[in-house]
PyMOL Python script that loads the backbone (N, CA, C, O; Angstrom):
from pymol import cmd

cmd.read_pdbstr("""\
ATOM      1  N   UNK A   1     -42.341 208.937  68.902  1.00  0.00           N
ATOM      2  CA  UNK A   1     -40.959 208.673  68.578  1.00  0.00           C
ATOM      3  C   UNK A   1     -40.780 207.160  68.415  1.00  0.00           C
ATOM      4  O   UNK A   1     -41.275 206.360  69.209  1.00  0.00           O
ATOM      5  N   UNK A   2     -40.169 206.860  67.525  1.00  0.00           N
ATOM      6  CA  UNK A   2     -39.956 205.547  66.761  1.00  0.00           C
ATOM      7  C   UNK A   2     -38.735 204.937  67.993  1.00  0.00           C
ATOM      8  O   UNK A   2     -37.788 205.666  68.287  1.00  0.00           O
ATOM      9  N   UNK A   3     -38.889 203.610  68.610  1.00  0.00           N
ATOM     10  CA  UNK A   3     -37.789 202.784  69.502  1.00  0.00           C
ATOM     11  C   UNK A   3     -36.846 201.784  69.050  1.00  0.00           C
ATOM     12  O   UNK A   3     -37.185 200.602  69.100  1.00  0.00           O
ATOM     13  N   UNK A   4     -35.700 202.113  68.614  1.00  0.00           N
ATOM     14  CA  UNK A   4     -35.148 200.972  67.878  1.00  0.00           C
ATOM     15  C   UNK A   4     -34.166 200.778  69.450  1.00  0.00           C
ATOM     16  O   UNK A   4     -33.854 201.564  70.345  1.00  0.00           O
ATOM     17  N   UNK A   5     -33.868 199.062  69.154  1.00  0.00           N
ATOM     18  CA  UNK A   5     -32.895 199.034  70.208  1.00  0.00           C
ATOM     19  C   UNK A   5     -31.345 198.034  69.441  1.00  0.00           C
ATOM     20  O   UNK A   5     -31.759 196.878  69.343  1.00  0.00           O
ATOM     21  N   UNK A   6     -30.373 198.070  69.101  1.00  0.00           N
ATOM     22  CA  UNK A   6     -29.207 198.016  68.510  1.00  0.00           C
ATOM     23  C   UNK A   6     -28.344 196.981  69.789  1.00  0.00           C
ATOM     24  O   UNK A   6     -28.249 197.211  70.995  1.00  0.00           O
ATOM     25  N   UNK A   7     -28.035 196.314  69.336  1.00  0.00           N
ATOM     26  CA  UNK A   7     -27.887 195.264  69.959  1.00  0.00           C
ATOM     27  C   UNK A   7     -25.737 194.873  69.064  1.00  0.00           C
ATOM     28  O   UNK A   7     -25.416 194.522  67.928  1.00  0.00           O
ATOM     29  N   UNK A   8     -25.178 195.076  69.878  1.00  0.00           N
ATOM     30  CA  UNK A   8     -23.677 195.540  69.207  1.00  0.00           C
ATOM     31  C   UNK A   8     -22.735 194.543  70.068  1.00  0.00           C
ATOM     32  O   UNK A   8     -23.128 194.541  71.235  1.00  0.00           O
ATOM     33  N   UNK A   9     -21.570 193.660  69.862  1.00  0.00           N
ATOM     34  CA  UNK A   9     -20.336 193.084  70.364  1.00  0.00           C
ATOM     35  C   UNK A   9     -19.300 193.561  70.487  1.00  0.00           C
ATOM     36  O   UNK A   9     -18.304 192.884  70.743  1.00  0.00           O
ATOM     37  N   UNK A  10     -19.277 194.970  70.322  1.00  0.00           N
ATOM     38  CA  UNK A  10     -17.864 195.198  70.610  1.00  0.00           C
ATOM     39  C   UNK A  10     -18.293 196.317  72.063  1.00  0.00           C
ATOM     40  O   UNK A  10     -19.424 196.328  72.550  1.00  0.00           O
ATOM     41  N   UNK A  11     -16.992 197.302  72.638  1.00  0.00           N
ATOM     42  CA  UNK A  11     -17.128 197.616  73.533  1.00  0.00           C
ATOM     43  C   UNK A  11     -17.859 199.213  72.662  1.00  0.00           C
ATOM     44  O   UNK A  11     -18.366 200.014  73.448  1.00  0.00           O
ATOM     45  N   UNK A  12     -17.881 199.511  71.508  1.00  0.00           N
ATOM     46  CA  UNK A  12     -18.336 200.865  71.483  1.00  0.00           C
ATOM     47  C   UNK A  12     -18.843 200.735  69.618  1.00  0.00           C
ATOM     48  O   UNK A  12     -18.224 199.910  68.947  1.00  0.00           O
ATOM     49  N   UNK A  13     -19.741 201.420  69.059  1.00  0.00           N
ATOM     50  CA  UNK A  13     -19.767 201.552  67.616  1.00  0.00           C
ATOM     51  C   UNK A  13     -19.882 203.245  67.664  1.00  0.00           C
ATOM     52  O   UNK A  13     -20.281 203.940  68.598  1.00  0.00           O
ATOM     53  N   UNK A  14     -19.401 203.653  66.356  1.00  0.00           N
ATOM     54  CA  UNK A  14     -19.125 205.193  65.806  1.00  0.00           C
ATOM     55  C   UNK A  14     -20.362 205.727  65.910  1.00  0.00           C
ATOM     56  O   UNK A  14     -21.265 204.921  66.137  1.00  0.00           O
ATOM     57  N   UNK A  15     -20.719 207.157  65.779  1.00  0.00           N
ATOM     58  CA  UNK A  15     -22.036 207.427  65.927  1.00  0.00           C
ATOM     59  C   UNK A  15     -22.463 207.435  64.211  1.00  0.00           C
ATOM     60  O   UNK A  15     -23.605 207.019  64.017  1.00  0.00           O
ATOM     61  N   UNK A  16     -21.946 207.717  63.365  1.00  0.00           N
ATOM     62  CA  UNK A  16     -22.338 207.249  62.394  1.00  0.00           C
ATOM     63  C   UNK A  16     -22.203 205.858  61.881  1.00  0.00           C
ATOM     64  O   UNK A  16     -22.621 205.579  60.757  1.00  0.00           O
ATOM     65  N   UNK A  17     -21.875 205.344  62.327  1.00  0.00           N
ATOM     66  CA  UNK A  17     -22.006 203.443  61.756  1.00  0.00           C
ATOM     67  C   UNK A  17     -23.396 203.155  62.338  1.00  0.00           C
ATOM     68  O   UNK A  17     -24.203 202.596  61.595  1.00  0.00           O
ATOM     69  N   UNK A  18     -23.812 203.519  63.750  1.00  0.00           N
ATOM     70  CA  UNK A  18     -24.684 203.461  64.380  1.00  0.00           C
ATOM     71  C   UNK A  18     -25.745 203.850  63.241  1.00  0.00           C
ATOM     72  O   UNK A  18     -25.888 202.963  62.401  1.00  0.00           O
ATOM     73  N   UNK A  19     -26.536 205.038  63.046  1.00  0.00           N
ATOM     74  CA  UNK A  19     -27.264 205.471  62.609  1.00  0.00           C
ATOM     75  C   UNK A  19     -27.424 204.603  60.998  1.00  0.00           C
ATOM     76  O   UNK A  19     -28.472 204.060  60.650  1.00  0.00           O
ATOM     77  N   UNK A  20     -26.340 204.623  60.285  1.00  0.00           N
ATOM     78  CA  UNK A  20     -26.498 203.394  59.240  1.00  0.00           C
ATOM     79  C   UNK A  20     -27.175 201.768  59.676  1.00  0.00           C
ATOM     80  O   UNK A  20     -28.091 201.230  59.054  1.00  0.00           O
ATOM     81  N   UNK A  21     -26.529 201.228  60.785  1.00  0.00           N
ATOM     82  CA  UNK A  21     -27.077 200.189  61.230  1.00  0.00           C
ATOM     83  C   UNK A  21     -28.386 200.490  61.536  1.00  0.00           C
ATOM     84  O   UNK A  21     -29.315 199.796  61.121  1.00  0.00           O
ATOM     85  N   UNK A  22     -28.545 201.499  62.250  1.00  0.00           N
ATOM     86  CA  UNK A  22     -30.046 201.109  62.524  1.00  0.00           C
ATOM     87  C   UNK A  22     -31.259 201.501  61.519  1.00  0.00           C
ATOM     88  O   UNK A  22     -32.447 201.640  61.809  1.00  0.00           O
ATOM     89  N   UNK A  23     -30.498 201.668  59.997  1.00  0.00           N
ATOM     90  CA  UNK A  23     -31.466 201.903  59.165  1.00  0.00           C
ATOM     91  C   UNK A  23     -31.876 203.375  58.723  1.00  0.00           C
ATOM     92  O   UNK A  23     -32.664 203.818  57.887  1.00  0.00           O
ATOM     93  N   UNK A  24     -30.980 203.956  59.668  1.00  0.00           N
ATOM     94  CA  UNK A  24     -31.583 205.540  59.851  1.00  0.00           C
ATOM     95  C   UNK A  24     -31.061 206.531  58.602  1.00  0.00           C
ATOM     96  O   UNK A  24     -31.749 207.378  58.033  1.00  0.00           O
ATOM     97  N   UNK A  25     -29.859 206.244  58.368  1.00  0.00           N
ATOM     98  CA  UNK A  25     -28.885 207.120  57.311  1.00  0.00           C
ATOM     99  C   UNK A  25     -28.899 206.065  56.308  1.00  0.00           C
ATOM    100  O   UNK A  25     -29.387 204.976  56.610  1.00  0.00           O
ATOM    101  N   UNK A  26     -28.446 206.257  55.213  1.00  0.00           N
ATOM    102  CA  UNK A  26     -28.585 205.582  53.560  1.00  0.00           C
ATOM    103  C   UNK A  26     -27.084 205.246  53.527  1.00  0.00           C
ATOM    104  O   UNK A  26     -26.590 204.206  53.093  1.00  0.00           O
ATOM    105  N   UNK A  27     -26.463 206.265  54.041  1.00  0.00           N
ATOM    106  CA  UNK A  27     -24.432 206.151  53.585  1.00  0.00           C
ATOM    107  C   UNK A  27     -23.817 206.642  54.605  1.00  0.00           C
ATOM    108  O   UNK A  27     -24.393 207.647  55.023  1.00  0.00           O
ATOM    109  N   UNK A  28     -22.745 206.317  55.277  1.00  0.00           N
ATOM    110  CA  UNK A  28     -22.003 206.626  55.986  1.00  0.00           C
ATOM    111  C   UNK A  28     -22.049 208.439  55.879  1.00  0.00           C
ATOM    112  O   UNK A  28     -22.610 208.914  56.867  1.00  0.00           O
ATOM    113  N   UNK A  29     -21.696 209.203  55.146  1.00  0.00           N
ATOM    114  CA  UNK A  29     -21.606 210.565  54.254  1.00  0.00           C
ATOM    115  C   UNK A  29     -22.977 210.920  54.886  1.00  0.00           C
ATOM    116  O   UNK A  29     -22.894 211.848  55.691  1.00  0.00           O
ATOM    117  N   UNK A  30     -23.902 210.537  54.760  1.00  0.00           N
ATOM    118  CA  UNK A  30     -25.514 211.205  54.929  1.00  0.00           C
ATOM    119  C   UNK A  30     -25.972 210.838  56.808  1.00  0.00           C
ATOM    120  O   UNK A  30     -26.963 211.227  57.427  1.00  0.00           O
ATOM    121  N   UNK A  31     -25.225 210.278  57.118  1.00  0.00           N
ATOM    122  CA  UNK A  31     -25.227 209.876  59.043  1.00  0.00           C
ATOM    123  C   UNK A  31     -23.617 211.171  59.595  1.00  0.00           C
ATOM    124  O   UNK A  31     -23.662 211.934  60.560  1.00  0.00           O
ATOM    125  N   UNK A  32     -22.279 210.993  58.515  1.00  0.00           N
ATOM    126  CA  UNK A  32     -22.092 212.412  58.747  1.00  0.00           C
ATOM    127  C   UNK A  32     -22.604 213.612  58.880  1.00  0.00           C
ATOM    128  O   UNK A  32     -22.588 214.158  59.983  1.00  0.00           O
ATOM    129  N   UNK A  33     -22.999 214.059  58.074  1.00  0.00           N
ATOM    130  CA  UNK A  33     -24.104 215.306  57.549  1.00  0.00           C
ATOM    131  C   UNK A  33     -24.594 215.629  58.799  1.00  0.00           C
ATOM    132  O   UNK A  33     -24.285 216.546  59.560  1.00  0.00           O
ATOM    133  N   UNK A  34     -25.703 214.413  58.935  1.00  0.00           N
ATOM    134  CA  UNK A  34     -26.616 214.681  60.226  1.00  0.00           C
ATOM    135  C   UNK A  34     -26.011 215.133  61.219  1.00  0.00           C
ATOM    136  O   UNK A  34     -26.457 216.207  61.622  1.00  0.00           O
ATOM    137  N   UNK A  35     -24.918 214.597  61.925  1.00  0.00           N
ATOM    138  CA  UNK A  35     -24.775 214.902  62.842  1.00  0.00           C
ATOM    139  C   UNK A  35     -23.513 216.026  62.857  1.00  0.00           C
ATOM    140  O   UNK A  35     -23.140 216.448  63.952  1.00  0.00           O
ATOM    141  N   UNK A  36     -23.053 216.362  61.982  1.00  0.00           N
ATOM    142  CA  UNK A  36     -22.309 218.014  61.387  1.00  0.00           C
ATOM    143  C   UNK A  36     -23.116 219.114  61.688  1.00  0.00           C
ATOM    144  O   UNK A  36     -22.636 220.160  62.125  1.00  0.00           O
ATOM    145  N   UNK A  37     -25.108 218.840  61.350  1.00  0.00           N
ATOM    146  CA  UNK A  37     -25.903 219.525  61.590  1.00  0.00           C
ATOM    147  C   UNK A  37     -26.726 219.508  62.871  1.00  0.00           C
ATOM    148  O   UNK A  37     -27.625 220.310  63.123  1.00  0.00           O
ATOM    149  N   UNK A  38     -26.348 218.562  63.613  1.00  0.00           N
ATOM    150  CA  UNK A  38     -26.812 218.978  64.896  1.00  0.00           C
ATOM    151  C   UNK A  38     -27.719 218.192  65.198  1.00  0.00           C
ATOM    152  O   UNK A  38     -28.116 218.358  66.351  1.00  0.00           O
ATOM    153  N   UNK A  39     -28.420 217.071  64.408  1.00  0.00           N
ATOM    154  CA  UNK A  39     -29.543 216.215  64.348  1.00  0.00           C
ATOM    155  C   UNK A  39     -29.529 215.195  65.348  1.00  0.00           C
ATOM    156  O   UNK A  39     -30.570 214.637  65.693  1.00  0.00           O
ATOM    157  N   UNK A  40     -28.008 214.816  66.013  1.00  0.00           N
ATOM    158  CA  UNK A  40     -27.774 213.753  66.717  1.00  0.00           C
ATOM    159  C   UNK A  40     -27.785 214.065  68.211  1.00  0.00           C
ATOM    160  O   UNK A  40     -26.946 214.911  68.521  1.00  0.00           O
ATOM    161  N   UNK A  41     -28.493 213.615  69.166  1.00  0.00           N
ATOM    162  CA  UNK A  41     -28.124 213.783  70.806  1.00  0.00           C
ATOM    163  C   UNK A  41     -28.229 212.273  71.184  1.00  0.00           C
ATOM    164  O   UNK A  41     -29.013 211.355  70.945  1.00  0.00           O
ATOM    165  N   UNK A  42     -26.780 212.488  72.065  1.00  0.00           N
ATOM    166  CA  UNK A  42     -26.219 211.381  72.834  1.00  0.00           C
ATOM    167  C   UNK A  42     -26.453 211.549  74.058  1.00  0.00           C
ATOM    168  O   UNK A  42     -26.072 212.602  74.570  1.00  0.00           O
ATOM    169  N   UNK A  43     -27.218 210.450  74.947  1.00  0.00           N
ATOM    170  CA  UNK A  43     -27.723 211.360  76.386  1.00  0.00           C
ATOM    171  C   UNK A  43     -27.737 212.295  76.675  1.00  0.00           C
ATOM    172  O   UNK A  43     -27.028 212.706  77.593  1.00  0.00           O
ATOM    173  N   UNK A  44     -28.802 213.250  75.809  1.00  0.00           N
ATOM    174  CA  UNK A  44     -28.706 214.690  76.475  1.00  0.00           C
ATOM    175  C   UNK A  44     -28.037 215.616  75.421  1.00  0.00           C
ATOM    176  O   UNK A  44     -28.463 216.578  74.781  1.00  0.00           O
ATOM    177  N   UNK A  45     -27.349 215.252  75.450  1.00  0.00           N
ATOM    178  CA  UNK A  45     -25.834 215.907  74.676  1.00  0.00           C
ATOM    179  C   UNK A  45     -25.749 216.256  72.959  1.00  0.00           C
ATOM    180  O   UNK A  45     -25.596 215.136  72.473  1.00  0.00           O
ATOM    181  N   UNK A  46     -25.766 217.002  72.104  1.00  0.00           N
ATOM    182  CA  UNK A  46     -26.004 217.669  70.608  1.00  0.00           C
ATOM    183  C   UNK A  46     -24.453 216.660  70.796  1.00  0.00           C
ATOM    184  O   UNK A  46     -23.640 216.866  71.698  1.00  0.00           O
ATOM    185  N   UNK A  47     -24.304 215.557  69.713  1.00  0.00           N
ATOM    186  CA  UNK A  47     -23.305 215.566  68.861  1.00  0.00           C
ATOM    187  C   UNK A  47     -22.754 215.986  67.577  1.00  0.00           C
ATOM    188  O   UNK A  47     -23.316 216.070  66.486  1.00  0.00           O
ATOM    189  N   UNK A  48     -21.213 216.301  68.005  1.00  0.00           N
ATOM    190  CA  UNK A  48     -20.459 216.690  66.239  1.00  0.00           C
ATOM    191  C   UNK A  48     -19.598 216.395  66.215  1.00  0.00           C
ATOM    192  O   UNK A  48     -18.732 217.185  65.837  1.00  0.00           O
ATOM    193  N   UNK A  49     -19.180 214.823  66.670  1.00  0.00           N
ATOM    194  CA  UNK A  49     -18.008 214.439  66.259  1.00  0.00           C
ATOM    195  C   UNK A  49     -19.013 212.808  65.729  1.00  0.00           C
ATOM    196  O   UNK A  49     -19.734 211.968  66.268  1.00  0.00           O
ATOM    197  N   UNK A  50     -18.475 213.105  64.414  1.00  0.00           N
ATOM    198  CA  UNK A  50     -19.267 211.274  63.811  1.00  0.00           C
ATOM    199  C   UNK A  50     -18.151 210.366  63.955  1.00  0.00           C
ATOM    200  O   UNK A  50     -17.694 210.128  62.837  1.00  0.00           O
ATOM    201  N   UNK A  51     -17.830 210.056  64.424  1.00  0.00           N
ATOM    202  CA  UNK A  51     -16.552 208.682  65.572  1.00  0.00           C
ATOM    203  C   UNK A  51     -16.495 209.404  66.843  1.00  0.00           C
ATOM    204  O   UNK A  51     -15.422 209.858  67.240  1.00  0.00           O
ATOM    205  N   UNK A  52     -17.848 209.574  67.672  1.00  0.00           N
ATOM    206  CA  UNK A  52     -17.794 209.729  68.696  1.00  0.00           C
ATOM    207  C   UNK A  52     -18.419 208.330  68.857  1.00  0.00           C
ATOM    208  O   UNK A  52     -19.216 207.756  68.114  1.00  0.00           O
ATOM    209  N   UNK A  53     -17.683 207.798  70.378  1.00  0.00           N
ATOM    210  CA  UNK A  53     -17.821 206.181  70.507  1.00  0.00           C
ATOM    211  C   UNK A  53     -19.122 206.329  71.363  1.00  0.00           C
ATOM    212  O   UNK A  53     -19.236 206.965  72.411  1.00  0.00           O
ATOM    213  N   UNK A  54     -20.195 205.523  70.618  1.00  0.00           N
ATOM    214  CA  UNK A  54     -21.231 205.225  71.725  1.00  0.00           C
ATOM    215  C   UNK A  54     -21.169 203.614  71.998  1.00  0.00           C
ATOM    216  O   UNK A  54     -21.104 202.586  71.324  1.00  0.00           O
ATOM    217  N   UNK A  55     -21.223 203.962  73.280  1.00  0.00           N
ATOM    218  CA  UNK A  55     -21.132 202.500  73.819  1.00  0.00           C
ATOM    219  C   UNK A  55     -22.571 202.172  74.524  1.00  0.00           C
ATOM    220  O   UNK A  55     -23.368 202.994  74.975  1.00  0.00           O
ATOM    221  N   UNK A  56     -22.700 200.574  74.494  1.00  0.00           N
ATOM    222  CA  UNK A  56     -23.351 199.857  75.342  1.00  0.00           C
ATOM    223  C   UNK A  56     -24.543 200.959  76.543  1.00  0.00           C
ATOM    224  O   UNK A  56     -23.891 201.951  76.870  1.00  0.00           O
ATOM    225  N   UNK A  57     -25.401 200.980  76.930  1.00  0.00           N
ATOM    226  CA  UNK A  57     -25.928 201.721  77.638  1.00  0.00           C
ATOM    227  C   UNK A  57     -26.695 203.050  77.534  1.00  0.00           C
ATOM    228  O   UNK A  57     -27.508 203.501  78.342  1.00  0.00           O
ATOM    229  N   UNK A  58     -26.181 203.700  76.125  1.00  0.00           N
ATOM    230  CA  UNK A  58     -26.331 204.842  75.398  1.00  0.00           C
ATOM    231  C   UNK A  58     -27.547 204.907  74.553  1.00  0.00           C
ATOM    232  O   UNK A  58     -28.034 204.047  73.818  1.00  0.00           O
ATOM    233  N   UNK A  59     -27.956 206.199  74.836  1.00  0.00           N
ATOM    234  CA  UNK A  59     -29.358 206.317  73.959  1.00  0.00           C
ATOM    235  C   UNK A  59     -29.096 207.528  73.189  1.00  0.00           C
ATOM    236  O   UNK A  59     -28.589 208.561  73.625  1.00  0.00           O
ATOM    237  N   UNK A  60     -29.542 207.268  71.855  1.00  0.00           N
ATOM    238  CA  UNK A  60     -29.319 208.358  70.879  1.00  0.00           C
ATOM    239  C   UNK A  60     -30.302 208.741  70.619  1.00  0.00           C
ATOM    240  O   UNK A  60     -31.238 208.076  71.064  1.00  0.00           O
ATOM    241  N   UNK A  61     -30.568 209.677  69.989  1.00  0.00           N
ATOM    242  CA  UNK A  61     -31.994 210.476  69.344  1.00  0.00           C
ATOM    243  C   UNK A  61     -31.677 211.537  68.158  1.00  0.00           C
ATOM    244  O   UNK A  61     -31.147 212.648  68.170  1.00  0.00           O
ATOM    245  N   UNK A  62     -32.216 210.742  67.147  1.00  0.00           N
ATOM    246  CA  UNK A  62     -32.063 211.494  66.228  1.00  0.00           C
ATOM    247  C   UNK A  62     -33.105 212.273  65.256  1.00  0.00           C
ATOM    248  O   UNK A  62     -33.990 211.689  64.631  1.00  0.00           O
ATOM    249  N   UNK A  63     -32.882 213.648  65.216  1.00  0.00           N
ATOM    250  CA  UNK A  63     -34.165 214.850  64.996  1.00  0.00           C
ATOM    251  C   UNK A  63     -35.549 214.443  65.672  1.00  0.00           C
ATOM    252  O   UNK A  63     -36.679 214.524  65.192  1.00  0.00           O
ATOM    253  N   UNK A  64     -35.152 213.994  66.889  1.00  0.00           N
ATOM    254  CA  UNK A  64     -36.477 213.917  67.764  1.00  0.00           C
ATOM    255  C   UNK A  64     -37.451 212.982  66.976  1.00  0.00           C
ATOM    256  O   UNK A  64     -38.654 213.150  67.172  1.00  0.00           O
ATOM    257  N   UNK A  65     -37.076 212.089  66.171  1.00  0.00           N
ATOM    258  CA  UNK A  65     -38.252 211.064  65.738  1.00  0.00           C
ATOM    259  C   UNK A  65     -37.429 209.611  65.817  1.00  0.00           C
ATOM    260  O   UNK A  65     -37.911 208.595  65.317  1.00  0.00           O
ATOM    261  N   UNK A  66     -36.566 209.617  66.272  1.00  0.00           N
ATOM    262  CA  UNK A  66     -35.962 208.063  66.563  1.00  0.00           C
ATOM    263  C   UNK A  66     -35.162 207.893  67.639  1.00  0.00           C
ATOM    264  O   UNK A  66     -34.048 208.417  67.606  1.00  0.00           O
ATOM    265  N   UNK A  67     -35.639 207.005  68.990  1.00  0.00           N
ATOM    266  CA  UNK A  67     -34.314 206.523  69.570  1.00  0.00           C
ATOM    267  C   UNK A  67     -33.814 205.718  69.581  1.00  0.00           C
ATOM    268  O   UNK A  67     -34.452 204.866  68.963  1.00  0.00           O
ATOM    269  N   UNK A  68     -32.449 205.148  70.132  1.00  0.00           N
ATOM    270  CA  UNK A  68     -31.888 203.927  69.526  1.00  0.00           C
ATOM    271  C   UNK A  68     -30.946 203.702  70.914  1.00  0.00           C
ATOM    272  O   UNK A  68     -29.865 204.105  71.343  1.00  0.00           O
ATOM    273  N   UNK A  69     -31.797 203.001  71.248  1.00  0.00           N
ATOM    274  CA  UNK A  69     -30.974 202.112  72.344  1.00  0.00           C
ATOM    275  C   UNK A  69     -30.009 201.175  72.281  1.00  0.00           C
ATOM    276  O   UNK A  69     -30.336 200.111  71.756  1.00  0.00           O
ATOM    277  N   UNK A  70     -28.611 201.318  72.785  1.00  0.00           N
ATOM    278  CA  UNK A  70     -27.313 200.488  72.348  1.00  0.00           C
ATOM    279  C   UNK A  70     -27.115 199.742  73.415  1.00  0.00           C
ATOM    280  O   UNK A  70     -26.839 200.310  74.472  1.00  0.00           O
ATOM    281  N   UNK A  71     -27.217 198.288  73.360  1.00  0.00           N
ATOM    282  CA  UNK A  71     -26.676 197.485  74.471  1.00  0.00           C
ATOM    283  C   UNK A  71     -25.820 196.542  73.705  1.00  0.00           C
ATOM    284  O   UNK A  71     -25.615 196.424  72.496  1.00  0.00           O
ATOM    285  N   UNK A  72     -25.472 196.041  74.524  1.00  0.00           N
ATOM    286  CA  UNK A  72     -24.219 195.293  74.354  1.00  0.00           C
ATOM    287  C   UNK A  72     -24.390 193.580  74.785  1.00  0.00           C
ATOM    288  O   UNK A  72     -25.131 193.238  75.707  1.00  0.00           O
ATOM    289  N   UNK A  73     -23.688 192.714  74.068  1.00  0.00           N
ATOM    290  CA  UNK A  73     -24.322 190.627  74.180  1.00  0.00           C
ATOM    291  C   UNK A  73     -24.442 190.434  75.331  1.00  0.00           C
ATOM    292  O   UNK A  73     -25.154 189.447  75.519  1.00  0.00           O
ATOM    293  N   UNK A  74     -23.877 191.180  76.806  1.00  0.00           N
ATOM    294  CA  UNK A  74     -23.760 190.831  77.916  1.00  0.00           C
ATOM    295  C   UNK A  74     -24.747 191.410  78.600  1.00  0.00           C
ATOM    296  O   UNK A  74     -25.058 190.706  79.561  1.00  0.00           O
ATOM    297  N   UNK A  75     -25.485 192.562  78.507  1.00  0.00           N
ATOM    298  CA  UNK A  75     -26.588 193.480  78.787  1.00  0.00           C
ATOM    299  C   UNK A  75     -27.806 192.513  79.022  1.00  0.00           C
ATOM    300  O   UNK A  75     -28.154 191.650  78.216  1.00  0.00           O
ATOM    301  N   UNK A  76     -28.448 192.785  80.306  1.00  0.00           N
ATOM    302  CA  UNK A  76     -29.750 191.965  80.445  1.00  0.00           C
ATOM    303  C   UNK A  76     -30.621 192.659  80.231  1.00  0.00           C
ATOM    304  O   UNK A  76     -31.776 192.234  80.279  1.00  0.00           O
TER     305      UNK A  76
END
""", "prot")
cmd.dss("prot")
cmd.show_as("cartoon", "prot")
cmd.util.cbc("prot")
cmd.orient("prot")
């Protein structure tokens, strides 16, 4: 599984802005999709809401070949 780690300033990014940032989705529309279909887990958790807020601390995984670790400017 591929480790990206996302490095973000605000207190939360969308779960699809996420997946665009980290290179993963092509268009906002195609990081929807994914996670409409079930491709996205948020600690644990199948997401299906794409403006579900992941914040700082949060690890995503998407179709089991990428995770993406979200911290935040203050995070050591």
């Amino acid at each position: 599984m591929k480790k990206i780690t996302i490095e973000i300033d605000t207190d939360f990014i969308p779960a699809a802005a996420l997946l665009k940032l980290a290179g993963i989705a092509e268009s906002g529309g195609q990081a929807s999709y994914e996670i409409q279909q079930g491709h996205v887990v948020m600690d644990g958790i199948v997401l299906t809401e794409k403006r579900k807020k992941v914040r700082p601390g949060s690890t995503v995984v998407f179709n089991g070949k990428y995770e993406i670790h979200v911290t935040g400017k203050n995070e050591d």
